[in-house]
C-alpha positions in Angstrom: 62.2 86.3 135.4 62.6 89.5 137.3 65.7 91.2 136.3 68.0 93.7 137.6 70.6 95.8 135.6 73.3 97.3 137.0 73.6 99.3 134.3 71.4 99.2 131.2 71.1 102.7 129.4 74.1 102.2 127.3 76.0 99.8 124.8 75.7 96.2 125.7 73.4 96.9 128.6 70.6 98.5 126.4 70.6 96.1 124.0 70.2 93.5 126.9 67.4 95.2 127.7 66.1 95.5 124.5 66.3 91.1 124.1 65.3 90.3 127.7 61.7 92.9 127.0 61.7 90.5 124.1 61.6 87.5 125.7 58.9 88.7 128.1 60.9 89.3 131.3 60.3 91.9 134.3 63.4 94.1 133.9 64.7 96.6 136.5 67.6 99.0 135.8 69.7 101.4 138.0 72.4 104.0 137.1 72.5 107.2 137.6 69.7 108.4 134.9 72.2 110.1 132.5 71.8 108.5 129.5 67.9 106.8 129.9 66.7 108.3 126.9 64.2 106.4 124.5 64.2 103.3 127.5 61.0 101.8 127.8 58.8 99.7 129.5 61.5 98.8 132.2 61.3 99.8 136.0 64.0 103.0 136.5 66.0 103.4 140.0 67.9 105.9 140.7 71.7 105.8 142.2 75.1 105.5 142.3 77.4 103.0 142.3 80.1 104.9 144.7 77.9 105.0 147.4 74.0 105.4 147.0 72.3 101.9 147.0 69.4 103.0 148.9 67.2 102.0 145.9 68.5 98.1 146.2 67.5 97.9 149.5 64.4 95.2 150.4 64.0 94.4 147.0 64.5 90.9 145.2 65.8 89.9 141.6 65.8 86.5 140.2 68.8 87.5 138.2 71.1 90.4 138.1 73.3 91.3 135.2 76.3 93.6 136.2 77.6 96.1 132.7 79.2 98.0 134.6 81.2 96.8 137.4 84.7 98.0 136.6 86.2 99.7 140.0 86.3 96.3 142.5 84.8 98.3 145.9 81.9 98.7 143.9 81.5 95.3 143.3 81.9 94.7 146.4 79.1 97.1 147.8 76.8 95.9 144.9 77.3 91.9 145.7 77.4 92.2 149.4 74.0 94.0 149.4 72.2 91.8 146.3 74.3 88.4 147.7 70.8 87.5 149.6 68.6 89.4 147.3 68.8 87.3 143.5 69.6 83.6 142.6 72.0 84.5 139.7 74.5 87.3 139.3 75.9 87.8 136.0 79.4 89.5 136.0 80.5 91.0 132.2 84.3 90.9 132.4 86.8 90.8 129.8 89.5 89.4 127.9 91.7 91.6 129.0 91.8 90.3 132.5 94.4 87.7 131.0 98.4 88.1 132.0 98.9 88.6 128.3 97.9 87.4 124.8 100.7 85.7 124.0 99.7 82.6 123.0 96.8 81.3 120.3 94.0 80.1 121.3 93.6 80.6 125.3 91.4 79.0 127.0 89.5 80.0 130.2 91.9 78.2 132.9 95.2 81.1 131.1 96.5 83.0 134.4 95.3 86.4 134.7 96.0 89.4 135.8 96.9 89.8 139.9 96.0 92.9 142.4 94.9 93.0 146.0 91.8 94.6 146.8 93.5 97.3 149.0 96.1 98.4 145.9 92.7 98.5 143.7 91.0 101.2 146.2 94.4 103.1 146.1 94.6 103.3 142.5 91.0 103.9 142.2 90.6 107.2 144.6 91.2 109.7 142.3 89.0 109.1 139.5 91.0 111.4 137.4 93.7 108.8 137.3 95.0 106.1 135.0 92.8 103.6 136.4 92.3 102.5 133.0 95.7 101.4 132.6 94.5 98.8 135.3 91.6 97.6 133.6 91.8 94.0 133.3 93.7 93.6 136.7 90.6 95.5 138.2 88.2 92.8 136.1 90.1 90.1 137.5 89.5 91.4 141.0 85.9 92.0 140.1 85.5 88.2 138.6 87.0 87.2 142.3 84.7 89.2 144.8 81.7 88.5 142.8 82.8 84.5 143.5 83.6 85.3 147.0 80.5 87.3 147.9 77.8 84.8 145.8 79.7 81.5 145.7 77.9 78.9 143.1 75.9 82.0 141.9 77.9 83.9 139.6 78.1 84.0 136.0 81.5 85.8 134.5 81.4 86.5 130.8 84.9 88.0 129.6 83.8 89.3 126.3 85.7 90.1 123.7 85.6 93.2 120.9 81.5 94.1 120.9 80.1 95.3 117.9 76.5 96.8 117.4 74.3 100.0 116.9 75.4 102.4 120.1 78.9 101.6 120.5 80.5 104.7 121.9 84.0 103.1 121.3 83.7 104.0 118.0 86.1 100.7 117.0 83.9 98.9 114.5 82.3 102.2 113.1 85.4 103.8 112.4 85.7 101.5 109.8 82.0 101.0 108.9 82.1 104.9 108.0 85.3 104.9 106.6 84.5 102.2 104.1 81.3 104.0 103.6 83.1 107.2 102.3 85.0 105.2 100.0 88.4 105.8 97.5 91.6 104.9 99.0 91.2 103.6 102.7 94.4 102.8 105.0 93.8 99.5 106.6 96.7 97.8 108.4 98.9 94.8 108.6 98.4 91.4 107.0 95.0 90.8 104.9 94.9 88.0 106.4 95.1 88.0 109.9 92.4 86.7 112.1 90.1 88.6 113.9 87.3 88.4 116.7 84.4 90.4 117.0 80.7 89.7 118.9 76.9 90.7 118.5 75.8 92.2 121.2 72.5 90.5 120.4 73.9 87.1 120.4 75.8 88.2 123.7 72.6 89.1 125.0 70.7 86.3 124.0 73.2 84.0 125.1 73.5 85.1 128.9 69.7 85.2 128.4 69.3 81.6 128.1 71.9 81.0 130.6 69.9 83.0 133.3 66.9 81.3 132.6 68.8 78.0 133.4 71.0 79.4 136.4 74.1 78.4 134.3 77.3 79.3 136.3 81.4 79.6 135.6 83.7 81.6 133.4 83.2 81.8 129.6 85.1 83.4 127.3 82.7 85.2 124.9 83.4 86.2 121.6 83.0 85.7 117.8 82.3 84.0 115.4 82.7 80.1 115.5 84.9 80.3 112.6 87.9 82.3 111.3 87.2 85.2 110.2 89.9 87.4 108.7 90.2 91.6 108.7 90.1 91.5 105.1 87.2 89.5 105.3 85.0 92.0 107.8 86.4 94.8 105.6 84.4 93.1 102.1 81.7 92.9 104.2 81.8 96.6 105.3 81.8 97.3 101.3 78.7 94.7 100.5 76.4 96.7 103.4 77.4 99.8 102.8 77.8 99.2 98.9 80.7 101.5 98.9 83.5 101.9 96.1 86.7 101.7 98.4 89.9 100.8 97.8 91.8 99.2 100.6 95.1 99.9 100.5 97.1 97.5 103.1 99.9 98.5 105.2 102.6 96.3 106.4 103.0 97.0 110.5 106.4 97.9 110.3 105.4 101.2 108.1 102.7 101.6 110.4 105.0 101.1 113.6 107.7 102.8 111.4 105.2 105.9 111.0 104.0 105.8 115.2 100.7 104.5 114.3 99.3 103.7 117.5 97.8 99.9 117.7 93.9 99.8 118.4 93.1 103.2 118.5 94.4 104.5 115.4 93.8 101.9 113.8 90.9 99.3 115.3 91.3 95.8 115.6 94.9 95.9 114.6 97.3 94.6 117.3 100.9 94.2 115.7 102.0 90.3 115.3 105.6 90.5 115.0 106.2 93.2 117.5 105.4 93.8 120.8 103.1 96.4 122.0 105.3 97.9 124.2 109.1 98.0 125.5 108.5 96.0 128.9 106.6 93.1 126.5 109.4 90.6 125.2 106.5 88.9 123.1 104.2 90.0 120.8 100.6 89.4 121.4 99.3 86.8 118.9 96.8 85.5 120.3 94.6 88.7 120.6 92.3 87.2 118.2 92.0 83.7 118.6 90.5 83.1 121.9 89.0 80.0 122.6 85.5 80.1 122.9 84.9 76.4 122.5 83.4 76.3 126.4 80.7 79.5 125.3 79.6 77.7 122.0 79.1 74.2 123.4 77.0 75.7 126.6 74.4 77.3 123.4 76.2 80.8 121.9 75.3 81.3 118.7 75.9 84.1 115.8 73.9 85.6 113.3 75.2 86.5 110.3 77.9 89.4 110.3 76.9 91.6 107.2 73.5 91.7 109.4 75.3 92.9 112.5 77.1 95.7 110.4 73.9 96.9 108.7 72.2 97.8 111.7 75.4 99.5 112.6 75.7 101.2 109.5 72.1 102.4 109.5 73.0 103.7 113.4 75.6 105.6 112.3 74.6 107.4 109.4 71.8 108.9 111.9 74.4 110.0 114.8 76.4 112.8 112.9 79.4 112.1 115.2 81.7 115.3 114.4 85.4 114.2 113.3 87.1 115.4 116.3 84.6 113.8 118.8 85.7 110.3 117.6 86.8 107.8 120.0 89.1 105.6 118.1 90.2 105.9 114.2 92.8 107.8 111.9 92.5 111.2 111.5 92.2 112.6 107.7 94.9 114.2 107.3 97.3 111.9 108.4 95.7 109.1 106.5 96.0 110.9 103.7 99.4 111.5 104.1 100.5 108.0 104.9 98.6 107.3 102.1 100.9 109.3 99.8 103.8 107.6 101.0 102.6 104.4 100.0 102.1 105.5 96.6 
């Protein structure tokens, strides 16, 4: 197939790359040409997604896939012009488009998130703002206008937490290089609480095959087909990187207690008793058990997850990320001091 990225130079969108060169496809990508380095063997055009298409223009994809649709007009733009131009349009969304996470196990048909297009261009002209406070409403949107524009065409994938190498979240290695350094490591709430976490490989791979077979519908996307706990992923950190650390759990009313903040400070963690904020009357339980029934039975698969974290291990120990440039993760000094109070 010929393929067109909207996109591509980054996380999930280089790794796509990466599988669909793989797999022998004609791959096409266009961004703005920041972050190409190392990119190979893949057609480059140049633009912007806030107003300079020119480079779309009179060409034709089989399929596109769309990593970075996020602001709804651009959508729009980008599906109006490419609505004649490809067969299949693959939309990555999120599940965080949902009203909430309430409830365990949500399927695809939960209600999500509500905005008109017009409020989403309001919010959205000052790109200084907090339009990511709006991010799954303006997913939602994006899911919508992508239908509208390419009716019967359009593949939206609301993934869930991605792992792999190149992950400038910095979620899953936080704790891959926190592990790594070993002795006592602060890891929250209950042992045993579930977690959900995907390959971008197997992500890839996936919306691959359903490409190649003009698949269409909404899929929730994440991992793995079985239950996997934090204390779980955390033994697995310690087998790849053969480290010597001591997890030392924290209930989540110390860590409320102690204004830990939920998924930043500490990845993964979203409290279960409590909700995330004051205007919430529930907590958010079902954060980690999406149902991804739909996804698996259509042909997602996983590979093994101490093979996913090795490669991520091996990434990070090469990127020399200074402390203060991290994304997401506790800081030293205050680890070390909540630390010493559970002592």
């Amino acid at each position: 197939m010929k393929i067109l990225v909207l996109g591509g130079s980054r996380f999930l969108g280089r790794t796509f790359v990466e599988e669909a060169l793989t797999r022998n496809h004609e791959v096409t990508i266009f961004n703005r040409g920041i972050q190409n380095n190392g990119i190979k063997d893949v057609e480059i055009l140049a633009g912007n997604r806030f107003g300079n298409l020119k480079a779309l223009q009179n060409r034709y994809w089989d399929a596109v896939l769309d990593t970075s649709g996020f602001i709804p007009y651009t959508v729009q733009n980008s599906t109006d012009l490419l609505k004649d131009r490809v067969n299949h349009y693959t939309f990555i969304s999120s599940i965080s488009v949902y009203k909430d996470w309430v409830l365990e196990n949500l399927a695809e048909d939960y209600p999500v998130l509500e905005m008109s297009l017009d409020e989403a261009n309001q919010l959205s002209n000052d790109a200084n703002g907090p339009i990511y406070d709006y991010y799954g409403h303006f997913k939602a949107l994006c899911e919508r206008i992508a239908e509208k524009n390419m009716p019967g065409h359009v593949l939206n994938v609301r993934a869930g937490q991605l792992i792999g190498p190149n992950d400038y979240t910095d979620r899953i290695p936080y704790w891959v290089h926190r592990i790594a350094k070993g002795g006592k490591v602060l890891v929250p709430g209950n042992p045993n609480r579930r977690v959900q976490v995907i390959d971008n490989k197997d992500l890839a791979n996936w919306m691959l095959r359903m490409m190649e077979t003009q698949a269409t519908g909404t899929f929730n996307a994440t991992g793995p087909d079985y239950s996997l706990t934090m204390k779980e992923l955390l033994a697995a950190c310690i087998k790849v990187t053969g480290s010597n650390a001591e997890l030392v759990w924290a209930d989540e009313t110390f860590l409320l207690d102690q204004k830990v903040t939920p998924w930043t400070e500490m990845p993964l963690w979203v409290p279960e008793t409590t909700p995330l904020s004051p205007e919430l009357k529930e907590p958010w339980r079902g954060a980690f058990s999406i149902n991804i029934d739909k996804a698996v039975n259509s042909g997602l698969t996983f590979r093994p997850l101490e093979e996913s974290l090795a490669e991520i291990y091996e990434w990070e120990k090469g990127r020399n990320l200074p402390l203060e440039d991290w994304k997401s993760g506790m800081r030293e000094d205050k680890e070390k001091e909540l630390l010493n109070l559970l002592s």
